[in-house]
C-alpha positions as CSV (number, residue, x, y, z in Angstrom):
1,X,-114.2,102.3,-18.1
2,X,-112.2,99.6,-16.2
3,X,-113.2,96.2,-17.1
4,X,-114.9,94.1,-13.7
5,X,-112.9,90.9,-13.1
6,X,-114.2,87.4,-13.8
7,X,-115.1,85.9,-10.9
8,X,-112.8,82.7,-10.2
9,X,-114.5,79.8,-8.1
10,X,-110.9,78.7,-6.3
11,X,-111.1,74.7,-5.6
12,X,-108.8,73.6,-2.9
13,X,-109.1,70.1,-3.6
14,X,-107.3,70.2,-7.2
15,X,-104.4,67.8,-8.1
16,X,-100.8,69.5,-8.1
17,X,-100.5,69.2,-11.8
18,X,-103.7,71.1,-12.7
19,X,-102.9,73.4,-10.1
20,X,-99.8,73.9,-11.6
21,X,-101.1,74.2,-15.0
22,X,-104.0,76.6,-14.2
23,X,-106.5,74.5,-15.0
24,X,-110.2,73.2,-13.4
25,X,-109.8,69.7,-11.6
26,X,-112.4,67.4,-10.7
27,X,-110.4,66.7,-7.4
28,X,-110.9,63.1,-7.6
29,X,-109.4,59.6,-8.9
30,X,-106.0,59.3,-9.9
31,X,-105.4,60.3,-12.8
32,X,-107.9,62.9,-12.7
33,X,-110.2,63.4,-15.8
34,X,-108.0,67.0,-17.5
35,X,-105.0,65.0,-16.6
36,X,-106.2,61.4,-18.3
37,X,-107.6,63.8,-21.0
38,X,-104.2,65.2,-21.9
39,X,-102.1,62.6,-21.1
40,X,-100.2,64.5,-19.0
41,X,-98.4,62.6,-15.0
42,X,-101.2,63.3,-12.4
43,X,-99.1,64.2,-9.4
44,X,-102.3,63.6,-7.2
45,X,-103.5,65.1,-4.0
46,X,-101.0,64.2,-1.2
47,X,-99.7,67.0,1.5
48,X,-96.0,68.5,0.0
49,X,-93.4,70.0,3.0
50,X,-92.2,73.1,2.1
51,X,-88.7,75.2,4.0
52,X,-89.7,78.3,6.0
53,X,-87.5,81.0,7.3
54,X,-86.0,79.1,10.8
55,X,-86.6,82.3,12.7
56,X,-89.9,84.2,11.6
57,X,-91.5,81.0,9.8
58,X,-92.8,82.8,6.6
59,X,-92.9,81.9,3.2
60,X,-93.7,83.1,0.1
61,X,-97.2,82.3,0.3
62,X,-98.7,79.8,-3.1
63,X,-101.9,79.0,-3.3
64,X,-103.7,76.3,-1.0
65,X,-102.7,76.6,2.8
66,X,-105.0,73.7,3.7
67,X,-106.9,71.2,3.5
68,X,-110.3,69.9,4.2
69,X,-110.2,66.3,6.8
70,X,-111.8,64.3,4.0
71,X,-109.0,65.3,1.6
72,X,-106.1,64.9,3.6
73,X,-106.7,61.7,5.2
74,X,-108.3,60.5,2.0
75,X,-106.8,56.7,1.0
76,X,-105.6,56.4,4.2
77,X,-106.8,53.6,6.7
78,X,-108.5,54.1,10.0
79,X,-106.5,53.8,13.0
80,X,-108.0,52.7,16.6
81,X,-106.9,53.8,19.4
82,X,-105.0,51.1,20.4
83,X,-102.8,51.5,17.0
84,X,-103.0,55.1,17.5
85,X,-101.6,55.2,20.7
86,X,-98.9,52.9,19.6
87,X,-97.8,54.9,17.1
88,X,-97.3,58.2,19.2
89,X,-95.6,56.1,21.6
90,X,-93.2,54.8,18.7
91,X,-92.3,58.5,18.2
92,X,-92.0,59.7,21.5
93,X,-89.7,56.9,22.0
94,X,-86.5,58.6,20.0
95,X,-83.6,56.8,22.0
96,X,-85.4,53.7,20.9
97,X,-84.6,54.2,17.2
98,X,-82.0,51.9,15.7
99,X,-80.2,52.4,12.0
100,X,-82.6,49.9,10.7
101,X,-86.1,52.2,10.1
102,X,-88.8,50.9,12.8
103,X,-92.1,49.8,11.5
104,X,-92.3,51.4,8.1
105,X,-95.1,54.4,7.7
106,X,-95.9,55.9,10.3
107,X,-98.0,58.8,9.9
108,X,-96.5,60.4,12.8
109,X,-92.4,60.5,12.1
110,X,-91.7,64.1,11.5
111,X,-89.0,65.9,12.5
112,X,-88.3,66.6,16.5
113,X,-90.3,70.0,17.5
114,X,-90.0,72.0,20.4
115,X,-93.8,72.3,21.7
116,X,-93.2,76.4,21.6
117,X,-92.4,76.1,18.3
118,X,-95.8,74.6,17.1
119,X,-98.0,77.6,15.5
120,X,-101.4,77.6,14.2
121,X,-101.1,80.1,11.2
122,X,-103.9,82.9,10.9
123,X,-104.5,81.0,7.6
124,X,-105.4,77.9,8.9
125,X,-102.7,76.3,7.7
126,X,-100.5,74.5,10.3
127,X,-96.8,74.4,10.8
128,X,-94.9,72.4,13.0
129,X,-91.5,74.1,12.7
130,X,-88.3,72.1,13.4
131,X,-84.7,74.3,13.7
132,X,-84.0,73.0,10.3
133,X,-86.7,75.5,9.0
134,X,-88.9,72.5,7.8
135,X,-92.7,72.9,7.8
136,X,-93.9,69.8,8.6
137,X,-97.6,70.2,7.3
138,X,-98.0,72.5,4.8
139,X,-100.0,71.7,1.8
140,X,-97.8,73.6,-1.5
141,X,-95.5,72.2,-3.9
142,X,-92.0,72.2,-3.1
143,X,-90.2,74.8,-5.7
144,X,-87.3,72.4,-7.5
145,X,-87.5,71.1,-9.5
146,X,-91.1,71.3,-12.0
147,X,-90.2,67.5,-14.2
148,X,-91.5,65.4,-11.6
149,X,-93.5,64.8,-8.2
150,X,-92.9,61.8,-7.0
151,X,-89.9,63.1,-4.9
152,X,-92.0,64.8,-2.4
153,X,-90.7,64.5,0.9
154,X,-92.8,62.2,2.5
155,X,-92.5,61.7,6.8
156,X,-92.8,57.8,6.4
157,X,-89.7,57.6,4.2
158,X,-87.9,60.6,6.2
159,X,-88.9,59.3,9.6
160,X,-85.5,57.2,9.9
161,X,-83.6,60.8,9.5
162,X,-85.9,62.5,12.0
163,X,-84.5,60.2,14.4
164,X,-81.6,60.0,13.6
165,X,-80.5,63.9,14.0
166,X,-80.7,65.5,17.4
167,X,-82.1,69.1,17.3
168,X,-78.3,70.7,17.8
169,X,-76.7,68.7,14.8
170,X,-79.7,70.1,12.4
171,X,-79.0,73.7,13.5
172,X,-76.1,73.3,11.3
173,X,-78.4,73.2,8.4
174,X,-79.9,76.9,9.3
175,X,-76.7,78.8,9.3
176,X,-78.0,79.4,5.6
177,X,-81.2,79.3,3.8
178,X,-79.6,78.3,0.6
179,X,-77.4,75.4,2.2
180,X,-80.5,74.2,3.8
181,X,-82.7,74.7,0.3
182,X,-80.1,72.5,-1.8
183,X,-79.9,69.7,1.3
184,X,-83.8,69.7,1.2
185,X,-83.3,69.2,-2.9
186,X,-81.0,66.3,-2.5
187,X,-83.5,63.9,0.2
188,X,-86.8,65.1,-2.1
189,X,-85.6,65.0,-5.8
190,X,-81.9,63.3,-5.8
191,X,-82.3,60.5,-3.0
192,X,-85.5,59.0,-5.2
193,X,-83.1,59.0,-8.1
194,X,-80.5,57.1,-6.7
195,X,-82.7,54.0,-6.0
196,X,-84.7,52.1,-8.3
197,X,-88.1,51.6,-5.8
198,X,-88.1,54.2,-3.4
199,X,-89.0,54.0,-0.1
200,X,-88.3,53.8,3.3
201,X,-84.9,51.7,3.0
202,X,-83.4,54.5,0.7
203,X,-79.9,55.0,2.6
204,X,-79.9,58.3,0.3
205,X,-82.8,60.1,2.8
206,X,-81.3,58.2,5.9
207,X,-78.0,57.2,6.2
208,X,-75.9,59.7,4.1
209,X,-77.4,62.6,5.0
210,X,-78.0,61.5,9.0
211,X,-74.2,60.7,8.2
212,X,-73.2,63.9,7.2
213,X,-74.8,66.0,10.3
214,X,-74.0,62.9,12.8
215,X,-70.7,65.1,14.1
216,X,-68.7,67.8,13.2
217,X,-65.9,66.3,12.5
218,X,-63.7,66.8,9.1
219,X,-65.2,63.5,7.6
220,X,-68.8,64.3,8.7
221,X,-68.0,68.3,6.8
222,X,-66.9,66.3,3.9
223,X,-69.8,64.3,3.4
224,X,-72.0,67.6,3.9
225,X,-70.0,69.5,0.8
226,X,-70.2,66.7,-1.3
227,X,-74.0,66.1,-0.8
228,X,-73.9,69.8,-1.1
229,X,-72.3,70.2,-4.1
230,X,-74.3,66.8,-5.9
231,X,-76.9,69.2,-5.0
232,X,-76.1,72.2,-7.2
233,X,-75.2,70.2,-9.7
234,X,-78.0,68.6,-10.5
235,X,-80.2,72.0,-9.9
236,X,-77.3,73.2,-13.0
237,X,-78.2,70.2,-14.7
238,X,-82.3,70.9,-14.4
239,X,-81.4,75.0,-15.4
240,X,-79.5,74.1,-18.5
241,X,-81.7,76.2,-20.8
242,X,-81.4,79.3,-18.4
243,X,-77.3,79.6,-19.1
244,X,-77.2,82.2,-16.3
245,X,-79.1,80.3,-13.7
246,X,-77.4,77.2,-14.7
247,X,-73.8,78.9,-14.5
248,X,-74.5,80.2,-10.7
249,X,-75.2,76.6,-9.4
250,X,-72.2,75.4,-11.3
251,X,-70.1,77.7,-9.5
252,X,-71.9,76.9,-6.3
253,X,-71.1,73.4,-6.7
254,X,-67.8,73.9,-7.2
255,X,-67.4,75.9,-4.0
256,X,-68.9,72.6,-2.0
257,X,-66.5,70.9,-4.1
258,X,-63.7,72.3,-3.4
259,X,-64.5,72.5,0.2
260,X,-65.5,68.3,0.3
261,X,-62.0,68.2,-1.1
262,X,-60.2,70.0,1.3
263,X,-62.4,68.4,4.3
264,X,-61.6,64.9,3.1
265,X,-57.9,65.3,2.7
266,X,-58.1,66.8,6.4
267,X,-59.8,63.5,7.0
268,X,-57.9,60.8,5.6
269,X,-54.6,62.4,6.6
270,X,-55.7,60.5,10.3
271,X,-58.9,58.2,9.3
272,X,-60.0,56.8,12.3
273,X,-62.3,53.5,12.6
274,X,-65.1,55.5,13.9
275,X,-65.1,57.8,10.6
276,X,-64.8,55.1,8.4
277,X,-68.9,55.6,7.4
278,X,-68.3,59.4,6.4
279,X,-65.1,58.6,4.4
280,X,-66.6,56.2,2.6
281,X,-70.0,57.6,1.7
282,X,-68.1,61.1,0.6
283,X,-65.7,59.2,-1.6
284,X,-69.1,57.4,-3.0
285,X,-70.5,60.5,-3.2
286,X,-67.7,62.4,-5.4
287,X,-67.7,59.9,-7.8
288,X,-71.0,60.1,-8.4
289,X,-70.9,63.6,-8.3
290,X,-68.3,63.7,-11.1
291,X,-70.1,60.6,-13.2
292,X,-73.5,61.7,-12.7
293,X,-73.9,64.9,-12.1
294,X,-71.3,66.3,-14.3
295,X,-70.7,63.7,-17.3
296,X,-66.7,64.0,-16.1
297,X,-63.7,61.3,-16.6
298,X,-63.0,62.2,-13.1
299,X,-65.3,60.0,-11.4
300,X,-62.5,56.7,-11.6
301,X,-60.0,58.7,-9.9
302,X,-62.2,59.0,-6.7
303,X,-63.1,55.1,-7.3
304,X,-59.2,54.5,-7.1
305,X,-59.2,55.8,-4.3
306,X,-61.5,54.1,-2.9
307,X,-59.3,50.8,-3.0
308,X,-56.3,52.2,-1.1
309,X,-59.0,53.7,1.5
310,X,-61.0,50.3,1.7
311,X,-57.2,48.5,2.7
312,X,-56.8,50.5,5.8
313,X,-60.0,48.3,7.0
314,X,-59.0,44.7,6.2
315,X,-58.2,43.4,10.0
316,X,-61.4,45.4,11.7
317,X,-63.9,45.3,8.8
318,X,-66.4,48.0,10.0
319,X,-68.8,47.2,7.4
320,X,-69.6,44.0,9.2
321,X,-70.2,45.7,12.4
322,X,-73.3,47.9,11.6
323,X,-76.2,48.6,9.0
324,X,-75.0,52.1,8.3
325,X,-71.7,51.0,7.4
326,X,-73.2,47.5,5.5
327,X,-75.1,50.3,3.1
328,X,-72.6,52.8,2.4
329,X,-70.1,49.7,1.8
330,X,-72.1,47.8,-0.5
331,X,-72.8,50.8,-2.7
332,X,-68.6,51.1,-3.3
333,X,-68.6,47.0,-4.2
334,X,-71.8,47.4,-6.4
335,X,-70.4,50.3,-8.5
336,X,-66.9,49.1,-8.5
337,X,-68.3,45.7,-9.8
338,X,-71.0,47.6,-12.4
339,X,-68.4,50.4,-13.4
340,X,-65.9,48.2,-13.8
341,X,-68.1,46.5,-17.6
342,X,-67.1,49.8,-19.1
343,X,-63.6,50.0,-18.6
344,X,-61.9,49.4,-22.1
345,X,-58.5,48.2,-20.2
346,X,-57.9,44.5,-18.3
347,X,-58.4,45.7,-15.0
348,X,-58.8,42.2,-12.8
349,X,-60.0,41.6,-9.5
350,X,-59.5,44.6,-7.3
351,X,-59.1,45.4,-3.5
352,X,-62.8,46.5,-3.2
353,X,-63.8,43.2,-4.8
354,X,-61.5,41.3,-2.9
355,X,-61.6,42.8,0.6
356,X,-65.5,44.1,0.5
357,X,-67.8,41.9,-1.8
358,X,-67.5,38.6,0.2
359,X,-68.2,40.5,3.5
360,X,-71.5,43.0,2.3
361,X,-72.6,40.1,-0.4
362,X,-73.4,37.8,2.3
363,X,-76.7,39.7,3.4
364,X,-80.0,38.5,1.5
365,X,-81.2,42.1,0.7
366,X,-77.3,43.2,-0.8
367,X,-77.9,44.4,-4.5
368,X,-81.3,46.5,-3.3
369,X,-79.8,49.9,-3.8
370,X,-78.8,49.0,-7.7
371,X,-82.1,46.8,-8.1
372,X,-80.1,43.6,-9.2
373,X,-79.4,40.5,-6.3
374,X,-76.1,39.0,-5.2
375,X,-76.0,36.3,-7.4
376,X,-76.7,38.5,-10.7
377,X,-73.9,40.6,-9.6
378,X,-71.6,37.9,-8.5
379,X,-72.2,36.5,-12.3
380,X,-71.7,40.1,-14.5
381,X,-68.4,40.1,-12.3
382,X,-67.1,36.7,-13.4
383,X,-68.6,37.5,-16.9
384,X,-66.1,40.6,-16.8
385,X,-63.1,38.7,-15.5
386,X,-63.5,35.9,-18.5
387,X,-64.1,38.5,-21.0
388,X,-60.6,40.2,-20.5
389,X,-58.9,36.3,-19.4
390,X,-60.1,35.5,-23.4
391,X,-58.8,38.9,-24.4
392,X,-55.5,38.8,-23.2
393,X,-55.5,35.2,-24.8
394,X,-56.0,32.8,-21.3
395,X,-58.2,30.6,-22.5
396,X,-59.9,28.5,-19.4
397,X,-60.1,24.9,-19.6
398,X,-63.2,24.8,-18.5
399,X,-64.6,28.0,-20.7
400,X,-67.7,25.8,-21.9
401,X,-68.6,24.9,-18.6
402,X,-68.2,28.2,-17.0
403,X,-70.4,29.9,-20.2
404,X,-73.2,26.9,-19.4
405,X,-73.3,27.8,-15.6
406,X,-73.9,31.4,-16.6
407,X,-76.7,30.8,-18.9
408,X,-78.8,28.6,-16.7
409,X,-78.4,31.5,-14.1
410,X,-79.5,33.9,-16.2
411,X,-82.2,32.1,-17.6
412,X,-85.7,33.6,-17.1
413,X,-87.0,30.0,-15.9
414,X,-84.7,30.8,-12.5
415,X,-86.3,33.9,-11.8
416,X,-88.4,34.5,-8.8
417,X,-91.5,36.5,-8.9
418,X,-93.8,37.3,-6.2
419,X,-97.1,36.0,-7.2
420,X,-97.6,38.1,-10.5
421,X,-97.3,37.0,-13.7
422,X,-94.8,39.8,-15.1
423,X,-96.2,38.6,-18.6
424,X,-100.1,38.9,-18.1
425,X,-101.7,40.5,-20.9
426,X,-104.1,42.1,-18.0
427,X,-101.3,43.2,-15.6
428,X,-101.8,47.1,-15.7
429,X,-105.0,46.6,-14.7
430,X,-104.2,44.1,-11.9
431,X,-102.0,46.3,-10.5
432,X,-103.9,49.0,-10.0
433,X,-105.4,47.0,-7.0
434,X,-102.0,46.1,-5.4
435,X,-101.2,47.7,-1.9
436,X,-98.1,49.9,-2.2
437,X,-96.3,46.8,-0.5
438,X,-96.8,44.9,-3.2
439,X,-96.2,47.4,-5.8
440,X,-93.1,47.5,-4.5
441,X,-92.4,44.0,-4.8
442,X,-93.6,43.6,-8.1
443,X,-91.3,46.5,-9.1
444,X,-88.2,45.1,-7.3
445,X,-88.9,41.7,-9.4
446,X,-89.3,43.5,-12.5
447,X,-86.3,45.6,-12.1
448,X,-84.2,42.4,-11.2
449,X,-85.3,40.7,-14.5
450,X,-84.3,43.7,-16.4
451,X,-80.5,42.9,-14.4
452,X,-80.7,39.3,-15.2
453,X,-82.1,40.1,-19.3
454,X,-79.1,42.6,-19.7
455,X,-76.3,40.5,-18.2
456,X,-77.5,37.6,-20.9
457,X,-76.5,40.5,-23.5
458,X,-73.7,41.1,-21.9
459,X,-72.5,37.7,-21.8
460,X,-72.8,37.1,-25.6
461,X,-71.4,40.7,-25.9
462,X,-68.4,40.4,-24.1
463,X,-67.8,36.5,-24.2
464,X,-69.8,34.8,-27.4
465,X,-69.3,37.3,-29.6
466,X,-72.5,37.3,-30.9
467,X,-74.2,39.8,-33.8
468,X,-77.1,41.8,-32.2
469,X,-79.3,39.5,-34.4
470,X,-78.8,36.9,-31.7
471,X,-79.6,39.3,-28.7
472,X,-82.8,40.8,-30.6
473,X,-84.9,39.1,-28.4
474,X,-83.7,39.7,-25.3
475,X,-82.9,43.4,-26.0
476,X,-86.9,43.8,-26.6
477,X,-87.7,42.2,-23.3
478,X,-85.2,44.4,-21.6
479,X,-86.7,47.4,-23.4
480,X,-90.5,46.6,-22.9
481,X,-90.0,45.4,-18.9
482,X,-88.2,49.2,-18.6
483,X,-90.6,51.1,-20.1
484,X,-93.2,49.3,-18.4
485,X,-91.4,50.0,-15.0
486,X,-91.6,53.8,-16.0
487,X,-95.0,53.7,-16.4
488,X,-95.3,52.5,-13.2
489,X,-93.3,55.2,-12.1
490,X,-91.5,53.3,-9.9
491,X,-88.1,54.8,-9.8
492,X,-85.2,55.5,-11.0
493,X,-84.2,52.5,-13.9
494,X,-80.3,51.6,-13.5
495,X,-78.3,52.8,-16.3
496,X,-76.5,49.6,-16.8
497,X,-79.1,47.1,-18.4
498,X,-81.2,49.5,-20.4
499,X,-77.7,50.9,-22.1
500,X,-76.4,47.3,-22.4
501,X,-79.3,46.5,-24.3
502,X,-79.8,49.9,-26.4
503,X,-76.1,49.5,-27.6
504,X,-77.6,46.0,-29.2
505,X,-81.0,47.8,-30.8
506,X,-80.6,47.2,-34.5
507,X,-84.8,47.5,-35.7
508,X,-85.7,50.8,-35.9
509,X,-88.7,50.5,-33.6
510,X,-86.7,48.9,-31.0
511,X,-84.5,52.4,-31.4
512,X,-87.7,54.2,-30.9
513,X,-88.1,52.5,-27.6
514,X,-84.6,53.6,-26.4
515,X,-85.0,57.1,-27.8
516,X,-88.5,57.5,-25.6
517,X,-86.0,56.0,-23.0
518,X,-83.8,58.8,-23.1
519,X,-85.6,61.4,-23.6
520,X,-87.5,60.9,-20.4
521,X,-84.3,59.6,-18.3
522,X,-82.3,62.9,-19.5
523,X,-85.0,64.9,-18.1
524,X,-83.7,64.2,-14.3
525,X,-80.7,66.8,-14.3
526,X,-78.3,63.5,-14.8
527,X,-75.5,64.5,-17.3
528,X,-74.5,60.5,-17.7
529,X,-77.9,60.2,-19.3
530,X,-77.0,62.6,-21.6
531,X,-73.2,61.0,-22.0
532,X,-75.6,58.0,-22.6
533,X,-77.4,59.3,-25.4
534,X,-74.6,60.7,-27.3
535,X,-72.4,57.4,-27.2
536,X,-75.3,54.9,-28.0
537,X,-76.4,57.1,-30.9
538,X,-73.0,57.2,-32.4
539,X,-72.2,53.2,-31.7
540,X,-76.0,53.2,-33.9
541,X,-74.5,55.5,-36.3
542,X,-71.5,53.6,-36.8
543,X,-72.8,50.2,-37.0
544,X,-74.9,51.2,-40.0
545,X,-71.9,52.8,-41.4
546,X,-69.8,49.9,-41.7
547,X,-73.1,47.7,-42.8
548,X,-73.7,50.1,-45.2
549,X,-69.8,49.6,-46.6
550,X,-70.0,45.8,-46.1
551,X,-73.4,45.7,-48.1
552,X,-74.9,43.3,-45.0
553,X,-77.6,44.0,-42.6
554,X,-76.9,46.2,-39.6
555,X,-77.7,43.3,-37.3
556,X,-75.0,41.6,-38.4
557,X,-72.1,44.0,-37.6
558,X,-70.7,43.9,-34.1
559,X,-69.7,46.9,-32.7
560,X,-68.0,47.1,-29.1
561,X,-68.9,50.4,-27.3
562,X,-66.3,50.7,-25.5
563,X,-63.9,51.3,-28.2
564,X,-66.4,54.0,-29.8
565,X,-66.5,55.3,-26.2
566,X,-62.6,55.6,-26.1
567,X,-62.6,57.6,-29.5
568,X,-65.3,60.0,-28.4
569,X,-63.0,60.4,-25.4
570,X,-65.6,59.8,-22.6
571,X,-66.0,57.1,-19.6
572,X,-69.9,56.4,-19.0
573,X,-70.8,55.2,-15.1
574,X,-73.2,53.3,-15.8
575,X,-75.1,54.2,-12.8
């Protein structure tokens, strides 16, 4: 006798994470109730773009294909049809749009459509196809990766792309499904991670990849491999527990890799002004790609490169002469200057810091891709240049005055908030009311103090040579304000200040702070996080050691990382 079926009420007004989890959703507030009940991340209700096959538009059907109106426009304001109009206008108007994005979110900056390409499924659902194979309304969650769901692609933050690539240039992308499936993973899942408050200034869903399809020239191919290949290795990174799955990206991600290579060489053999912007962002993009994605040594060999490449551009100084190149230059200065901390030789002044910082530090917004401002930058670099002056035995005259100027710098008194007390016992609750705006801002201030926190380590670290006993207070505030930027998932934290206080945690439930750290931030398919975990564990492991032998407290024993790093035979970018 065959057993009748339960009957299954299907909601389609369910959060993504209970949808995911196969569970019944009230379908409302954020976090829902199962989701606040199990303390599990609420991804919420908002619409998710999923690829479809460029030429017959399926796709492997999951679940809801629609929405009601109440639920998709839900939390968003009512337009009139003055703004309304103005906003269609604002898209029509494509040879309008400049490198810097035009008024931010707006609802209607989607990828370019033919109008015979616009289908109304049988299902209801509707999909505004593109030649990339986008669907451009489609209400399903995107398939990698499962850890997080903030990195939807959203049309507000990917508007600046639409109009930046012309229908031809994006065909390039459907030559194969797989190509165009790991591009689509880099702007929804990568690009978030690059940048600690995502949004619609995130040169990582703009610039690079409108970069890499601007042309089809050699640098322009380059750029495409490398994002390519960053690609696969983070999908390698997210598939670690499925060896075999893990082991087929690798070995895509090499492919790309070797073909950036190849492209790049082709490239720089007869660099030309006018490809300076795809040079540079594929050089950037290797070394991250080595550093990041694969936890490799390599990653300074690309940044040395970078110096010899940057000298070519002295006299014409391209990064001066437009916002794309601004962004992609500032990125090489601000990892040159960050990277530079953990290098264990005396490395001086360089020619990216010579020939590029003065130029892209002059802008007010420079520092907004690592989450730290010019002047906090500008003072971890002369921090570093003192540090290795005092090794190699130079001893300034005016050392005390220098050491002064960096402390009142750093203090907290000189940091500028926006209007919220960062300290305010009642602050979660507060900010549940801001407007995104001012999330934003409140999360760009946060993340700076963390910058300015960690640099005071660093400069009794690297300078006063001071026991973590005389840092423990500052290590904590670095610790709480990261954590409490996690929970308002605003980002991606910078490596750099949370490890340059975890190599400084001595109390145990300071430790337990850093370990919660890590075990969320290793979750992102970022092998440096990893690199991170093993070399601040063992710099613990070996302070307690030698306290142990010297019968003090473990507070009291210095212990410079980056001699334990040189034994374990790694080079972390602190990224």
């Amino acid at each position: 006798m065959t057993r009748a079926r339960k009957q299954v009420t299907r909601s389609f007004s369910a959060c993504w994470t209970c949808r995911r989890r196969r569970v019944k959703c009230n379908g409302g507030g954020l976090p829902c109730i199962p989701c606040r009940k199990h303390k599990v991340e609420c991804e919420g209700y908002g619409v998710k773009l999923v690829w479809v096959d460029p030429k017959t538009g399926a796709y492997p059907p999951f679940r809801r294909r629609s929405m009601d109106l109440e639920h998709t426009w839900r939390g968003q304001p009512v337009l009139n049809e003055e703004r309304l109009q103005r906003l269609v206008d604002e898209v029509d108007d494509i040879e309008a749009a400049s490198l810097e994005p035009s008024p931010p979110y707006n609802p209607f900056a989607v990828f370019s459509a033919c109008p015979s390409k616009v289908h109304a499924r049988a299902d209801d659902s509707i999909t505004d196809r593109s030649p990339t194979g986008f669907a451009a309304i489609e209400s399903r969650p995107s398939t990698p990766p499962p850890a997080r769901s903030s990195c939807s692609l959203l049309s507000e933050d990917f508007g600046f792309v639409a109009r930046s690539l012309t229908p031809t240039l994006i065909n390039c992308l459907s030559a194969s499904r797989d190509e165009a499936m790991m591009f689509h993973h880099y702007v929804t899942w990568i690009a978030p991670l690059m940048i600690p408050v995502d949004g619609a200034g995130n040169p990582w869903k703009s610039v690079y990849p409108s970069t890499a399809l601007c042309s089809s020239s050699a640098a322009s191919r380059a750029l495409y491999h490398a994002i390519l290949a960053q690609s696969a290795f983070n999908i390698a990174n997210l598939h670690k527990d499925n060896h075999a799955s893990s082991r087929r990206e690798e070995s895509v991600a090499l492919k790309h890799y070797g073909a950036s290579l190849r492209q790049l060489s082709q490239s720089l053999s007869i660099t030309k002004e006018e490809e300076y912007d795809a040079c540079a962002a594929t050089l950037y993009t290797l070394m991250i790609l080595e550093g990041n994605a694969r936890g490799s040594v390599v990653w300074r060999n690309h940044f040395d490169g970078v110096g010899g490449f940057v000298t070519q551009f002295v006299q014409n100084k391209p990064w001066t002469r437009s916002a794309r190149s601004w962004v992609i230059s500032q990125s090489l200065a601000l990892s040159f200057e960050i990277s530079q901390t953990g290098n264990a030789e005396i490395c001086g002044r360089s020619p990216i810091t010579d020939v590029l910082l003065d130029d892209v530090a002059s802008r007010e917004n420079f520092g907004y891709t690592i989450g730290a401002s010019c002047q906090v930058l500008r003072t971890i670099s002369s921090i570093r240049l003192l540090a290795e002056k005092l090794a190699s035995g130079d001893i300034p005259d005016d050392l005390g005055m220098s050491i002064q100027t960096y402390i009142v710098e750093l203090s907290p008194r000189n940091h500028s908030g926006i209007g919220v007390d960062l300290d305010n016992p009642d602050r979660e609750s507060f900010l549940k009311t801001l407007p995104e705006k001012e999330l934003h801002n409140f999360l760009d201030s946060l993340h700076l103090r963390l910058f300015r926190t960690a640099a005071l380590i660093y400069l009794h670290q690297a300078v006063l040579k001071v026991p973590p006993r005389g840092v423990r207070s500052l290590v904590q505030s670095v610790l709480a304000d990261a954590m409490a930027f996690m929970h308002r998932r605003g980002g991606s934290i910078s490596l750099w200040p949370v490890f340059i206080a975890a190599t400084e945690a001595t109390e145990k439930e300071d430790q337990v702070i850093v370990d919660q750290w890590l075990d969320i931030s290793s979750q992102i398919g970022m092998r440096n996080r990893l690199v991170a975990r093993t070399l601040i564990h063992q710099v613990w492991h070996e302070r307690s050691h030698e306290a142990l032998s010297r019968g003090v407290n473990p507070d009291l024993v210095m212990k410079n990382w980056k001699t334990v790093q040189q034994r374990l035979g790694v080079d972390l970018l602190l990224l």
